[in-house]
Biopython code that builds the backbone (N, CA, C, O; Angstrom):
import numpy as np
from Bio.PDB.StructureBuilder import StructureBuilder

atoms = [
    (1, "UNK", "N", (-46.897, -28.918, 60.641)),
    (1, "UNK", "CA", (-46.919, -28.295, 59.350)),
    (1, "UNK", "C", (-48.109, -27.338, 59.232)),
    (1, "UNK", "O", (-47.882, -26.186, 58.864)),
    (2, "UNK", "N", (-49.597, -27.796, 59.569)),
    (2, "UNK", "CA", (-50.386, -27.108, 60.027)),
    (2, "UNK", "C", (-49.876, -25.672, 60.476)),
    (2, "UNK", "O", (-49.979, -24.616, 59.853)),
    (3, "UNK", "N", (-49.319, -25.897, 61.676)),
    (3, "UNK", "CA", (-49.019, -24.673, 62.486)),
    (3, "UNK", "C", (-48.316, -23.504, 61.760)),
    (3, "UNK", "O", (-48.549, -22.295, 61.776)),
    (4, "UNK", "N", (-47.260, -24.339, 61.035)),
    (4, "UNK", "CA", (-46.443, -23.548, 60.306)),
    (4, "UNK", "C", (-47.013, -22.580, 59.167)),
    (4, "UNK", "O", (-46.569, -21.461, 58.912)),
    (5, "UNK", "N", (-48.385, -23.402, 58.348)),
    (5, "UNK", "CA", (-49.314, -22.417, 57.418)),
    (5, "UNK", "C", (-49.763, -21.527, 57.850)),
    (5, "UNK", "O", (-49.959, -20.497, 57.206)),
    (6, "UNK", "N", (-50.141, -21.735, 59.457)),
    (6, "UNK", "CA", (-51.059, -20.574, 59.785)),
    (6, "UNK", "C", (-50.584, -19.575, 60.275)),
    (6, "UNK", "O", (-51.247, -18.635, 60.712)),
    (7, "UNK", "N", (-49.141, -19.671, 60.260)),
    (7, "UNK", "CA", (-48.378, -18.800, 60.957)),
    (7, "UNK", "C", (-48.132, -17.763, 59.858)),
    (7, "UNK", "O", (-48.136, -16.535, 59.766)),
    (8, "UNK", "N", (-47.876, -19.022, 58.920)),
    (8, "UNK", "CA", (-47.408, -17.801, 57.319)),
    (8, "UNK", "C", (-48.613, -17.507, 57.184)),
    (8, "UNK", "O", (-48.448, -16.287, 57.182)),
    (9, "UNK", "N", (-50.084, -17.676, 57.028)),
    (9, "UNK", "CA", (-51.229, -16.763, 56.787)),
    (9, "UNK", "C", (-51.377, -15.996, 57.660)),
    (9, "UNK", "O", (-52.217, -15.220, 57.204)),
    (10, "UNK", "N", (-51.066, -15.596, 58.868)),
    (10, "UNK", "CA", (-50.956, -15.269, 59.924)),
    (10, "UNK", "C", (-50.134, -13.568, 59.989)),
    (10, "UNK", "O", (-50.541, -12.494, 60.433)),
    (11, "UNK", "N", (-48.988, -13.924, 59.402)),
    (11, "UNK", "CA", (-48.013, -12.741, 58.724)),
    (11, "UNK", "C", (-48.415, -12.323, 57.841)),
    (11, "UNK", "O", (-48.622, -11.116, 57.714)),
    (12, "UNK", "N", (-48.718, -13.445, 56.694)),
    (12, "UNK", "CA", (-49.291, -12.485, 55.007)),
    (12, "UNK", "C", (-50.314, -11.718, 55.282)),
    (12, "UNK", "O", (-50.337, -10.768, 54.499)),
    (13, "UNK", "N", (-51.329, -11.694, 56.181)),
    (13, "UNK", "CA", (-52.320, -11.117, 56.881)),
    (13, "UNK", "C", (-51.914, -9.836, 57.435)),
    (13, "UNK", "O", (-52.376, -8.731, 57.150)),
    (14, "UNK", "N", (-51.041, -10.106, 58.220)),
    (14, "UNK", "CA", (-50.184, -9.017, 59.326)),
    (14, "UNK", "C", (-49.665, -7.392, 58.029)),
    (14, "UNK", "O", (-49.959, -6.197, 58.029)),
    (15, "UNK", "N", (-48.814, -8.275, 57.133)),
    (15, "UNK", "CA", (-48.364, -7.798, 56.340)),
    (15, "UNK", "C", (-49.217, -7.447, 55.602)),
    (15, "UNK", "O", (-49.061, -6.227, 55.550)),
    (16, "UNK", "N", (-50.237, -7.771, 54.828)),
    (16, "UNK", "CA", (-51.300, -7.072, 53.657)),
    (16, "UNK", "C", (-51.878, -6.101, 54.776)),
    (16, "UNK", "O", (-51.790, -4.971, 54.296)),
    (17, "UNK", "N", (-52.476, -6.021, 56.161)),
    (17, "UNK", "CA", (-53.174, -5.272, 56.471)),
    (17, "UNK", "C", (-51.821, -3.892, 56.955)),
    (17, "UNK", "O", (-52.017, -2.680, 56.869)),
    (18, "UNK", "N", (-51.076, -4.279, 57.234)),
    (18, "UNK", "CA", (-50.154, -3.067, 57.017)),
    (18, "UNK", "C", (-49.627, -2.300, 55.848)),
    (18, "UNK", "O", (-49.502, -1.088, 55.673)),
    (19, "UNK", "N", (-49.407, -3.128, 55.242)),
    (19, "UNK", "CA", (-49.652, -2.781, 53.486)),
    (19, "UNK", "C", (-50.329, -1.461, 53.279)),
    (19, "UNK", "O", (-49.978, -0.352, 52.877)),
    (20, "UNK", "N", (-51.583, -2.086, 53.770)),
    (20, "UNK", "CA", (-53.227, -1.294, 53.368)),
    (20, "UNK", "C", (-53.098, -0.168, 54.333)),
    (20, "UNK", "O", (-53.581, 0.872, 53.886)),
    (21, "UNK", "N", (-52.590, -0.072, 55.519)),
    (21, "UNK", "CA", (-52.437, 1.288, 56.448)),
    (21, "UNK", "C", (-51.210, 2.179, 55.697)),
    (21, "UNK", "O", (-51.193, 3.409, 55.654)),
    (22, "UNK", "N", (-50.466, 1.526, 55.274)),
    (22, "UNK", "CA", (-49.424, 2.180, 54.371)),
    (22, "UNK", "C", (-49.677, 2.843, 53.179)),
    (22, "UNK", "O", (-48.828, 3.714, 52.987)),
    (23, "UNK", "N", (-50.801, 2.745, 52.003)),
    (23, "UNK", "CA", (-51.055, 2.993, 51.381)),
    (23, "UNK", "C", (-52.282, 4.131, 51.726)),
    (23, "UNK", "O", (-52.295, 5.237, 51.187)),
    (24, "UNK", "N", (-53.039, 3.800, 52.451)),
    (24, "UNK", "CA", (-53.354, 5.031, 53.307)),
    (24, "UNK", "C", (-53.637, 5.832, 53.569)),
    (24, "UNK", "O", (-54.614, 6.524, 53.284)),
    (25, "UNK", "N", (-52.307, 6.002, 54.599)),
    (25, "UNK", "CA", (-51.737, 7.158, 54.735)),
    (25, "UNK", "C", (-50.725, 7.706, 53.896)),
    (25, "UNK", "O", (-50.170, 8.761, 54.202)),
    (26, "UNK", "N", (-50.384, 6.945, 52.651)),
    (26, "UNK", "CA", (-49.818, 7.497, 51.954)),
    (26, "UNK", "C", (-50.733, 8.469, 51.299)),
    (26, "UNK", "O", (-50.452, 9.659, 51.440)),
    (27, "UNK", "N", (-51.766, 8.154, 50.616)),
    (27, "UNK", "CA", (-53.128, 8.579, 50.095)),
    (27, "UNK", "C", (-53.151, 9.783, 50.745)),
    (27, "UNK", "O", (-52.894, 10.838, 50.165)),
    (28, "UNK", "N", (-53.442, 9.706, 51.920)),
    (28, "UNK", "CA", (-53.536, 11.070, 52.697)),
    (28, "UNK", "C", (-52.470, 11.935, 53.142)),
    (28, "UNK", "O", (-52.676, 13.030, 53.665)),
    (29, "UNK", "N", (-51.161, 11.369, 52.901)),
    (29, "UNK", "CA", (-50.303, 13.001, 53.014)),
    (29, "UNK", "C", (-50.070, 13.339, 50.842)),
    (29, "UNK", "O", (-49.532, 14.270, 50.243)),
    (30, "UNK", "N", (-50.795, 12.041, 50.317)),
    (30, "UNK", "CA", (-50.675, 13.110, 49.137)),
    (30, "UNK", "C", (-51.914, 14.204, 48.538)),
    (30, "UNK", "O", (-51.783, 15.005, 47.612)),
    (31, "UNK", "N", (-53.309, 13.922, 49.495)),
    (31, "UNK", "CA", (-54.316, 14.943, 49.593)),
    (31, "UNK", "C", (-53.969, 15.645, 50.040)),
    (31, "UNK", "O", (-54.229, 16.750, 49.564)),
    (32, "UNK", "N", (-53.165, 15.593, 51.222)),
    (32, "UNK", "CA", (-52.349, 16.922, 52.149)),
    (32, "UNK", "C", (-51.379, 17.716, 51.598)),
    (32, "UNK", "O", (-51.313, 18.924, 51.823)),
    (33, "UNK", "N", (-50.513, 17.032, 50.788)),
    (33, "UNK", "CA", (-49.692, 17.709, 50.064)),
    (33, "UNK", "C", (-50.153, 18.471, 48.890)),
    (33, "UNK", "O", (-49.476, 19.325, 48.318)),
    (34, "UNK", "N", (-50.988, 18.220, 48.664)),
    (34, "UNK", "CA", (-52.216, 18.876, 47.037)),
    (34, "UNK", "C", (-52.634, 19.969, 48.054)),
    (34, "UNK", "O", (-52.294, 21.152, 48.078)),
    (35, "UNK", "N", (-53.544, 19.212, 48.979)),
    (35, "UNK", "CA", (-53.926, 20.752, 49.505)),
    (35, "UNK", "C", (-53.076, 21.716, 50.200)),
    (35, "UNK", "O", (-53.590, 22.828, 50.080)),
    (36, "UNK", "N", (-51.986, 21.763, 50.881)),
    (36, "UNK", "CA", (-51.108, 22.359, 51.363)),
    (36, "UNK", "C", (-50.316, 23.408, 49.841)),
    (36, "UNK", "O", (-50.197, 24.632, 49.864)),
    (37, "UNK", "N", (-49.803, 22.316, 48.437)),
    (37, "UNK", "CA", (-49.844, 23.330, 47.358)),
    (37, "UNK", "C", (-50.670, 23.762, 47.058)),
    (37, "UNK", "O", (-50.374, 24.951, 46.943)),
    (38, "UNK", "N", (-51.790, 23.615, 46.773)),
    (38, "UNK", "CA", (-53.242, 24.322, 46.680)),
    (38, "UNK", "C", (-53.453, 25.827, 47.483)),
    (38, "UNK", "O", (-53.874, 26.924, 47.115)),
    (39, "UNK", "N", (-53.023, 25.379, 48.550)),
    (39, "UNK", "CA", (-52.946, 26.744, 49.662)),
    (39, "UNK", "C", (-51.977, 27.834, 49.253)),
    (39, "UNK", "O", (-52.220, 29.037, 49.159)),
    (40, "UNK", "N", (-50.753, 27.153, 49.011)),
    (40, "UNK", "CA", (-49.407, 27.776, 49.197)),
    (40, "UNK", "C", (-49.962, 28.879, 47.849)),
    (40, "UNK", "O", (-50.193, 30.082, 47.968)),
    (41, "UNK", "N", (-50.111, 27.822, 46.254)),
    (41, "UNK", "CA", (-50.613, 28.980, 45.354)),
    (41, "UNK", "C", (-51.135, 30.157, 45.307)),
    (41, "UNK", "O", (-50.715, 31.191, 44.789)),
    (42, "UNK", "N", (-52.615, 29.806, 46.208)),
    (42, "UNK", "CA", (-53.494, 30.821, 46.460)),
    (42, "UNK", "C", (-53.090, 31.932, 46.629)),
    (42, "UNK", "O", (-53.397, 32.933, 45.982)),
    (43, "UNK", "N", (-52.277, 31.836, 47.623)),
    (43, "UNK", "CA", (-51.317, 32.699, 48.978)),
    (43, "UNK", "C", (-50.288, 33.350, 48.117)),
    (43, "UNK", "O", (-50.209, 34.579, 48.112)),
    (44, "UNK", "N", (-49.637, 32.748, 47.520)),
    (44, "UNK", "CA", (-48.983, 33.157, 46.125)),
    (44, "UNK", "C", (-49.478, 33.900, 45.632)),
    (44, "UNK", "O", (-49.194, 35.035, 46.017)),
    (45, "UNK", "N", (-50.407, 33.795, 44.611)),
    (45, "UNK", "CA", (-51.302, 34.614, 43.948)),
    (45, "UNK", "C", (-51.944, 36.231, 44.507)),
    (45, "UNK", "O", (-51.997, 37.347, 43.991)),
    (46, "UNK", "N", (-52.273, 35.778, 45.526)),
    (46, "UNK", "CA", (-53.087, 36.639, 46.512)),
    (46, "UNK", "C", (-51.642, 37.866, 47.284)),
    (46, "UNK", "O", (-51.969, 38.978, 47.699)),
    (47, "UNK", "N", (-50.873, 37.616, 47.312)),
    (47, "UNK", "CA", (-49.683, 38.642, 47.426)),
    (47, "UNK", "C", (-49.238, 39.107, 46.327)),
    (47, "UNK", "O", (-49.219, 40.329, 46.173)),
    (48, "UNK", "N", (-48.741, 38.171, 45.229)),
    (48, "UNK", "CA", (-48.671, 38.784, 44.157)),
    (48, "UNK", "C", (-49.788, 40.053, 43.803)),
    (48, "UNK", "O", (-49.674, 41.278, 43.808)),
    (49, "UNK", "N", (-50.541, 39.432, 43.598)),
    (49, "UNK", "CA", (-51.961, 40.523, 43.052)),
    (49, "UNK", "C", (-51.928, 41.658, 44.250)),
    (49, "UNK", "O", (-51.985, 42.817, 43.839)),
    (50, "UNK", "N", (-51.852, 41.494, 45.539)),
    (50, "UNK", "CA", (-51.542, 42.875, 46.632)),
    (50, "UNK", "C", (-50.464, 43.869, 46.076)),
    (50, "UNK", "O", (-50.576, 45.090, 45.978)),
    (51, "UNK", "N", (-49.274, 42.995, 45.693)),
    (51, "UNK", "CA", (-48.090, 44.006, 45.292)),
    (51, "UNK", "C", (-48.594, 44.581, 44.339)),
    (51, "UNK", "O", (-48.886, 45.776, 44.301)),
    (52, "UNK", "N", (-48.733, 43.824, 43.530)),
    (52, "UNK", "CA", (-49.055, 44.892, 42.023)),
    (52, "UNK", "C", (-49.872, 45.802, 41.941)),
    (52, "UNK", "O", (-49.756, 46.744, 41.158)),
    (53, "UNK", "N", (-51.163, 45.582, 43.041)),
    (53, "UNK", "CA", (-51.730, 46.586, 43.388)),
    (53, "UNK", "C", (-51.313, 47.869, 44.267)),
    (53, "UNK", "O", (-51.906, 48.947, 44.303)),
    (54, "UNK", "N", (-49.989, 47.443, 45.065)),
    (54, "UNK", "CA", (-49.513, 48.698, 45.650)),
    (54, "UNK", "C", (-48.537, 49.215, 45.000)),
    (54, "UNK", "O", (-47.861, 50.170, 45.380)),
    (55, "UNK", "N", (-48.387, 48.483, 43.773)),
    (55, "UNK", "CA", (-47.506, 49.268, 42.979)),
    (55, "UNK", "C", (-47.714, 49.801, 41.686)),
    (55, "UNK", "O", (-46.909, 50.383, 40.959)),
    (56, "UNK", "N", (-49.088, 49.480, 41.471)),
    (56, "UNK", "CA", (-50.243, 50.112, 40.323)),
    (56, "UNK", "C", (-50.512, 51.635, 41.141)),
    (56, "UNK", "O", (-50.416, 52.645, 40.444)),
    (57, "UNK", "N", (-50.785, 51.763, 42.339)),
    (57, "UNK", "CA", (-50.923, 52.991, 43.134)),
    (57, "UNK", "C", (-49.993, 53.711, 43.331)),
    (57, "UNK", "O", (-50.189, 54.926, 43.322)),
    (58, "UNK", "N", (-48.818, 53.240, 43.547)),
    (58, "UNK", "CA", (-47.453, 53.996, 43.664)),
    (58, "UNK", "C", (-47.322, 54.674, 42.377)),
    (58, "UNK", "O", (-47.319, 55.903, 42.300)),
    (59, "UNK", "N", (-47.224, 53.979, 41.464)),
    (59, "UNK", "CA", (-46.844, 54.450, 40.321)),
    (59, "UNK", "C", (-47.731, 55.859, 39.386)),
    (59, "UNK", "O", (-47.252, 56.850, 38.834)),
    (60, "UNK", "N", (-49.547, 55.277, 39.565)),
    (60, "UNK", "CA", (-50.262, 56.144, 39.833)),
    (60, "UNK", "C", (-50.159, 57.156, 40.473)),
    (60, "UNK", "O", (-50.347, 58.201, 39.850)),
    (61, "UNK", "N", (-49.908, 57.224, 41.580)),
    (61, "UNK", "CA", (-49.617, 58.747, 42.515)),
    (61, "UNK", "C", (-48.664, 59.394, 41.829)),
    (61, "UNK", "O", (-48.791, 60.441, 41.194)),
    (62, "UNK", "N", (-47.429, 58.547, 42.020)),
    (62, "UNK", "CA", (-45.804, 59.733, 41.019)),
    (62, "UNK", "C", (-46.294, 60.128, 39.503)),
    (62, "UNK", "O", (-45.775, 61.143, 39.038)),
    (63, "UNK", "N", (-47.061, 59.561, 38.845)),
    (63, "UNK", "CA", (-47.444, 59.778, 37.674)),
    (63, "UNK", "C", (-48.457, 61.464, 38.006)),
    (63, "UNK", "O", (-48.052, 62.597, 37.747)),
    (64, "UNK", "N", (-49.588, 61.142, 38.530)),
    (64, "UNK", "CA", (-50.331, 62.197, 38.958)),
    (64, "UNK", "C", (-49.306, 63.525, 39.340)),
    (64, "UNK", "O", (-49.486, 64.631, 38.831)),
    (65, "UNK", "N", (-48.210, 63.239, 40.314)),
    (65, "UNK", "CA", (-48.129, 64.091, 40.983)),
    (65, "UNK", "C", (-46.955, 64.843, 39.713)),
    (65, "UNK", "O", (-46.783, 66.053, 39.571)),
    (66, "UNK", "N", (-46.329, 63.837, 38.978)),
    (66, "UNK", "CA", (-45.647, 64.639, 37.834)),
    (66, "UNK", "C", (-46.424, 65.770, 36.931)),
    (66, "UNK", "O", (-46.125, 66.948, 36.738)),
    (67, "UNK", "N", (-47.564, 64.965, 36.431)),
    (67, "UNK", "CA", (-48.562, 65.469, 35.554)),
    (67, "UNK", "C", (-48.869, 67.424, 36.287)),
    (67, "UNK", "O", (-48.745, 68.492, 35.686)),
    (68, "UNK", "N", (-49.253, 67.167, 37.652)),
    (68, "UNK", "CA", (-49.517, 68.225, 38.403)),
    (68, "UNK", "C", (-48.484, 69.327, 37.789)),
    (68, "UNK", "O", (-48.649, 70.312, 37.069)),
    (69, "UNK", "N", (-47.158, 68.625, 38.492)),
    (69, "UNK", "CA", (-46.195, 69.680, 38.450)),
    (69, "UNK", "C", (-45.739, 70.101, 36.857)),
    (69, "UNK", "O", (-45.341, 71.231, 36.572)),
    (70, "UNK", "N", (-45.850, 69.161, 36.028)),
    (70, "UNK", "CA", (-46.056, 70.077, 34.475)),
    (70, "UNK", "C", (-46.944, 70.589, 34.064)),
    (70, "UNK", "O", (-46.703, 71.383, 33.154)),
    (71, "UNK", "N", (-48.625, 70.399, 34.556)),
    (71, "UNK", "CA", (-48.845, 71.523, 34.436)),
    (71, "UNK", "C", (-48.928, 73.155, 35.312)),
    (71, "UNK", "O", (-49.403, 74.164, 34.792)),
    (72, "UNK", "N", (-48.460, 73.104, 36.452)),
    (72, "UNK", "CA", (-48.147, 73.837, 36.606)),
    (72, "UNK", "C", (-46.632, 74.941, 36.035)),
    (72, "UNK", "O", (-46.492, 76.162, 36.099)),
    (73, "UNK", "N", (-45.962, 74.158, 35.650)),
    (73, "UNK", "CA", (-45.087, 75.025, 34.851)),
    (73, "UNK", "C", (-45.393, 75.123, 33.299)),
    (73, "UNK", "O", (-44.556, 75.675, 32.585)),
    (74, "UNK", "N", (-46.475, 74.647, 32.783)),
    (74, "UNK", "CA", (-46.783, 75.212, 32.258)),
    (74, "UNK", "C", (-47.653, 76.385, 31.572)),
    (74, "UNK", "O", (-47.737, 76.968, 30.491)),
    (75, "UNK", "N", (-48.522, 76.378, 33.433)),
    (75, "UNK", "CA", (-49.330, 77.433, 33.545)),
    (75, "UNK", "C", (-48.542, 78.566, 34.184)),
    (75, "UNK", "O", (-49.302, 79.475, 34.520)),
    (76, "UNK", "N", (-47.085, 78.840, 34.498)),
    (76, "UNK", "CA", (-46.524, 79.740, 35.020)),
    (76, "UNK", "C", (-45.797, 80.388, 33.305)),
    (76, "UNK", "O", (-45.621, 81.521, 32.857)),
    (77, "UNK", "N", (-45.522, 78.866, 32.712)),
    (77, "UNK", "CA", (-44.810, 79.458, 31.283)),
    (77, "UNK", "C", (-46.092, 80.281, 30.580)),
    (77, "UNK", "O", (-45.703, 81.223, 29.890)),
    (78, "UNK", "N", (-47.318, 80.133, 30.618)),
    (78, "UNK", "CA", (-48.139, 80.733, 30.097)),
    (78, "UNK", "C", (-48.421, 82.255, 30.360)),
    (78, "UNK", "O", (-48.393, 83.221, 29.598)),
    (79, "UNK", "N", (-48.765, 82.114, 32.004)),
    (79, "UNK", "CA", (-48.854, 83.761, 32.393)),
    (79, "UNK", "C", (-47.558, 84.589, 31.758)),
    (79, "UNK", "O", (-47.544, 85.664, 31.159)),
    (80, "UNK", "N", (-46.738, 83.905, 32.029)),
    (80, "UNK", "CA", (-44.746, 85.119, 31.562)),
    (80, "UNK", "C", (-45.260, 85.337, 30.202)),
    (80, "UNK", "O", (-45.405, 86.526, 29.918)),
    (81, "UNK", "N", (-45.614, 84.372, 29.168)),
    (81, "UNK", "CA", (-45.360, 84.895, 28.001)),
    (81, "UNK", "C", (-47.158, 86.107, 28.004)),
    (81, "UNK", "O", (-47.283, 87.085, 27.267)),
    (82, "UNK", "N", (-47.855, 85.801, 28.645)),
    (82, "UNK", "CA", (-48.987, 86.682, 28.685)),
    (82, "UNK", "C", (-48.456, 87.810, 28.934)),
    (82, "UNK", "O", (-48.498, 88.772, 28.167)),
    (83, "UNK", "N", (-47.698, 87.780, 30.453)),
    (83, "UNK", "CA", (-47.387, 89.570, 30.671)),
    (83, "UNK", "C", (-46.230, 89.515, 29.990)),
    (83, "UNK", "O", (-45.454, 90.085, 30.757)),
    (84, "UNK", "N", (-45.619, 89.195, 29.045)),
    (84, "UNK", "CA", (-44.335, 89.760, 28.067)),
    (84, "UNK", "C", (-45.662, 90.284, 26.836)),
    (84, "UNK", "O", (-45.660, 91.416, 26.352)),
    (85, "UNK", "N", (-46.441, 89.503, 26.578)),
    (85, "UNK", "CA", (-47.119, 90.055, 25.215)),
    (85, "UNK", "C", (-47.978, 91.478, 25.804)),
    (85, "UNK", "O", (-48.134, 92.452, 25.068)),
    (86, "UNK", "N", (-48.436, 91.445, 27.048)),
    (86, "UNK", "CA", (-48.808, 92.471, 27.772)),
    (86, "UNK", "C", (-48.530, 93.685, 27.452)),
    (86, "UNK", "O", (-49.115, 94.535, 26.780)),
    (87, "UNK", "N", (-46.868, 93.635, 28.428)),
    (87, "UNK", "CA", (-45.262, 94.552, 28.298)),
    (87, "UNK", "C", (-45.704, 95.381, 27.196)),
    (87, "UNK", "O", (-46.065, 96.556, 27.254)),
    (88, "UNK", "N", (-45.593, 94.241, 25.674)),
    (88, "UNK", "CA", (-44.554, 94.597, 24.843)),
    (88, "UNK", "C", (-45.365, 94.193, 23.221)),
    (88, "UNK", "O", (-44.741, 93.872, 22.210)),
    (89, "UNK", "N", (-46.741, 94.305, 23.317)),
    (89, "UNK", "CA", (-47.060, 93.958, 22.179)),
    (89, "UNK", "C", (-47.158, 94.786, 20.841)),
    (89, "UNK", "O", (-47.392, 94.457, 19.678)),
    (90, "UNK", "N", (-46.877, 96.042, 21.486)),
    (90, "UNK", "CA", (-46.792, 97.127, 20.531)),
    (90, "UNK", "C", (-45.527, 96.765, 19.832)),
    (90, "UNK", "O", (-45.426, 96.550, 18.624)),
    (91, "UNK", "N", (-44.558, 96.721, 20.728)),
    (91, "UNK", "CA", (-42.937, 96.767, 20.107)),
    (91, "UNK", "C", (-42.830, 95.616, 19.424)),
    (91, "UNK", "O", (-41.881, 95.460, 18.656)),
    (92, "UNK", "N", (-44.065, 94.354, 19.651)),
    (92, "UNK", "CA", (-44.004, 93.130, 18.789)),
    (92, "UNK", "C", (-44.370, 93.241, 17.594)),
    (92, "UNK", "O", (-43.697, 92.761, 16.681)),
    (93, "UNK", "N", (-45.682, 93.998, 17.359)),
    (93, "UNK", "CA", (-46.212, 94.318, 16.334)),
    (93, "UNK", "C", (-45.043, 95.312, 15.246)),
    (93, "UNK", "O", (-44.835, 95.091, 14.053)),
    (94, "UNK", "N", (-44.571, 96.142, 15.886)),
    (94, "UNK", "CA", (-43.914, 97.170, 15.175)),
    (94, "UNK", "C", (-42.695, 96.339, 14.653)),
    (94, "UNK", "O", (-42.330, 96.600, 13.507)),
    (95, "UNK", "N", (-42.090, 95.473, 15.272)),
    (95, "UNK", "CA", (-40.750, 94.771, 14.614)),
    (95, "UNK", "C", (-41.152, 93.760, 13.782)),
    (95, "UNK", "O", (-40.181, 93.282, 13.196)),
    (96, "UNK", "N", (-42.410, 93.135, 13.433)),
    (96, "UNK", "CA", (-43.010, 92.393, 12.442)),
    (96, "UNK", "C", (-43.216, 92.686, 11.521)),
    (96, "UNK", "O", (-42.914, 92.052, 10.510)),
    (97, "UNK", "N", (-43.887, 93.909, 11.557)),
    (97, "UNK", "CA", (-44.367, 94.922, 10.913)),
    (97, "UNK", "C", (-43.082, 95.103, 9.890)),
    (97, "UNK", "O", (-43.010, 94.732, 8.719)),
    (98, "UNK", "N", (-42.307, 95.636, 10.511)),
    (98, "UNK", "CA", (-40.793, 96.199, 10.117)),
    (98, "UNK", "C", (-39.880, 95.118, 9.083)),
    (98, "UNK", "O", (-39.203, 95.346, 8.080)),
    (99, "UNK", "N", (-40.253, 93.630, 9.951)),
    (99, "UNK", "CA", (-39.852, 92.389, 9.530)),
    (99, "UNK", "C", (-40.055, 92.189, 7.871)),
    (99, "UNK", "O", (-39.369, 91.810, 6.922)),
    (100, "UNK", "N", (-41.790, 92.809, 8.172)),
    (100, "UNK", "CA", (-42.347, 92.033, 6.705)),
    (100, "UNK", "C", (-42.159, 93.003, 5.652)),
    (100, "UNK", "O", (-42.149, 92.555, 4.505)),
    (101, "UNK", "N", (-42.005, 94.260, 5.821)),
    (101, "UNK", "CA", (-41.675, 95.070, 4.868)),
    (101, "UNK", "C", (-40.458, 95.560, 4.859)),
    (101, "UNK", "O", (-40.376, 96.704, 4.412)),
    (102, "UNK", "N", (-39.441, 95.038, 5.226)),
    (102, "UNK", "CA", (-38.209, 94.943, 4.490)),
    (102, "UNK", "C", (-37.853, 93.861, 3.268)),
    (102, "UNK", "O", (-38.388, 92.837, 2.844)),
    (103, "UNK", "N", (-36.844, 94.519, 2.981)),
    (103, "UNK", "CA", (-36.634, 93.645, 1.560)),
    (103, "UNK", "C", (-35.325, 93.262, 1.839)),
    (103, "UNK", "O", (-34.702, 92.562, 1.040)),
]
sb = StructureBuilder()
sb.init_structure("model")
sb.init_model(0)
sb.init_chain("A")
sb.init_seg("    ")
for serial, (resi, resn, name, xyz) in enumerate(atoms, 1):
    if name == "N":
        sb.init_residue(resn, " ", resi, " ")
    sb.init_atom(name, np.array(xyz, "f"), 0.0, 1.0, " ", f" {name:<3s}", serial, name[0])
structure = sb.get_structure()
């Protein structure tokens, strides 16, 4: 009977200290798993924030390069109406002229 107790303390032993390796390493793939999401976020984050930055620049450039090209047409619309008032400012004056003193 003896034998038989020590056999069962023997196992409950066996068993609690496996228990305790079980718990663990459980412990430690759930630090691993924290830090592995911990990582993954970062990494997340850290691409996110790259894109938006290459697409804060993209958008920047086409913006710039629009801006450019209106004002350049509007510095071409400027010179035309310069050399039309150039041309023709007499004949502007005279049909205003003409404009305001009719009845």
């Amino acid at each position: 009977m003896d034998k038989l107790i020590e056999k069962i303390s023997e196992i409950e032993a066996s068993a609690s200290s496996i228990m305790e390796g079980v718990n663990d390493r459980k412990t430690a793939l759930e630090e691993e798993m924290e830090q592995k999401t911990a990582d993954f976020d970062a990494q997340l984050e850290a691409d996110k924030a790259k894109k938006l930055d290459e697409l804060r620049s993209s958008l920047e450039a086409d913006l710039k390069l629009r801006l450019d090209r209106q004002q350049q047409k509007a510095q071409k619309a400027l010179q035309s109406l310069n050399a039309s008032y150039d041309l023709h400012h007499k004949e502007y004056a005279t049909r205003l002229f003409q404009e305001m003193i009719k009845e």
